[in-house]
C-alpha positions as semicolon CSV with decimal commas, in nm:
position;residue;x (nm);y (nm);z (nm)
1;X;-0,730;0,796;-1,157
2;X;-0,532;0,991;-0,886
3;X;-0,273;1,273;-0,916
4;X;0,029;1,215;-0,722
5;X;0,246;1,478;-0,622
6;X;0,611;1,421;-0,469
7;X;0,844;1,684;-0,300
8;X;1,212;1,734;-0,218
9;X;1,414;1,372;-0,194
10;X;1,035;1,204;-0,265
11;X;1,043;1,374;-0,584
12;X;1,427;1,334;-0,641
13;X;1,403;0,919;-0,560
14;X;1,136;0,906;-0,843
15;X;1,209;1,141;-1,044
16;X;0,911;1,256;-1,099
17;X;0,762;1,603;-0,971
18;X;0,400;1,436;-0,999
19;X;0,192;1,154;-1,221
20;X;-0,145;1,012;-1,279
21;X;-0,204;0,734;-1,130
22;X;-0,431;0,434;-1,195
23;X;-0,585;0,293;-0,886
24;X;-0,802;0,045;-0,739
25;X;-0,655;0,156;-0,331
26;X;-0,909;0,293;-0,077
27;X;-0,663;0,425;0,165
28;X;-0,361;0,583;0,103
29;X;-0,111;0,329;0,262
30;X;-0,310;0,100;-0,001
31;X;-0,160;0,338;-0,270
32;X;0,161;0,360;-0,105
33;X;0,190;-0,043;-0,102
34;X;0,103;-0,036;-0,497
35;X;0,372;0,248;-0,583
36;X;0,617;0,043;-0,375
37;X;0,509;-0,258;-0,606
38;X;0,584;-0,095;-0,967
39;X;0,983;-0,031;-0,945
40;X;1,262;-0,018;-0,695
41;X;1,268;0,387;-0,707
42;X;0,929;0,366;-0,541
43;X;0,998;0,104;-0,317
44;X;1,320;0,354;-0,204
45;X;1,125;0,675;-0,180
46;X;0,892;0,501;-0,005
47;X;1,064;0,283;0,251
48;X;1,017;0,427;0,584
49;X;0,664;0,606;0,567
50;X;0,768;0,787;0,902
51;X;1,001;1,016;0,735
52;X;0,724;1,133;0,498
53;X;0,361;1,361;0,539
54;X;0,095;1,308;0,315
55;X;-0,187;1,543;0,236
56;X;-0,481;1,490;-0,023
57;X;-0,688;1,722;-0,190
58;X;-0,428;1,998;-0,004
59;X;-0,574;1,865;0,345
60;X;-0,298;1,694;0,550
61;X;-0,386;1,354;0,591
62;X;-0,261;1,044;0,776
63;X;-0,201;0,698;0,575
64;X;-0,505;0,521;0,663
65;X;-0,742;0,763;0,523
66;X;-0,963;0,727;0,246
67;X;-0,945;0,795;-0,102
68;X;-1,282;0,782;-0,166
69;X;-1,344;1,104;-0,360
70;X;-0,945;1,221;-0,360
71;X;-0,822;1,364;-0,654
72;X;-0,499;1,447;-0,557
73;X;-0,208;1,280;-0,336
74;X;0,100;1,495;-0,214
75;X;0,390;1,321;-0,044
76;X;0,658;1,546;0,120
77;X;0,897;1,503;0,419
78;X;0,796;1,710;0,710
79;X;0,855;2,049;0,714
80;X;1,031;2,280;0,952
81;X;0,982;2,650;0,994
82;X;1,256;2,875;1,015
């Protein structure tokens, strides 16, 4: 089991501000391609992986790292100072 965390229009597209997840994925583009797969409001806040960041464990992160370990999965669009 993972926690997944989703902010601004990620969270807004699920409608979920986070969830536990059951999970057999070892990287997280693995765990993106399974949250795609359960309903079209994942496959919609999920479509175009460029416009998102992804950190785990509060670390950012790109999507071919490992879960090994990971409890926790944020996924946010990129942020801009100001």
């Amino acid at each position: 089991m993972i926690d997944c965390l989703y902010f601004a229009w990620v969270r807004e597209r699920i409608g979920l501000p986070r969830e536990r997840v059951e999970t057999s994925a070892a990287t997280v583009m693995e765990l993106v391609e399974e949250l795609r797969a359960r309903e079209p409001r994942y496959a919609a806040a999920f479509e175009d992986i460029s416009a998102l960041r992804v950190a785990i464990d509060q670390e950012l992160a790109d999507f071919d790292a490992a879960l090994a370990g990971a409890r926790e999965v944020a996924f946010f669009p990129p942020m801009t100072g100001g």
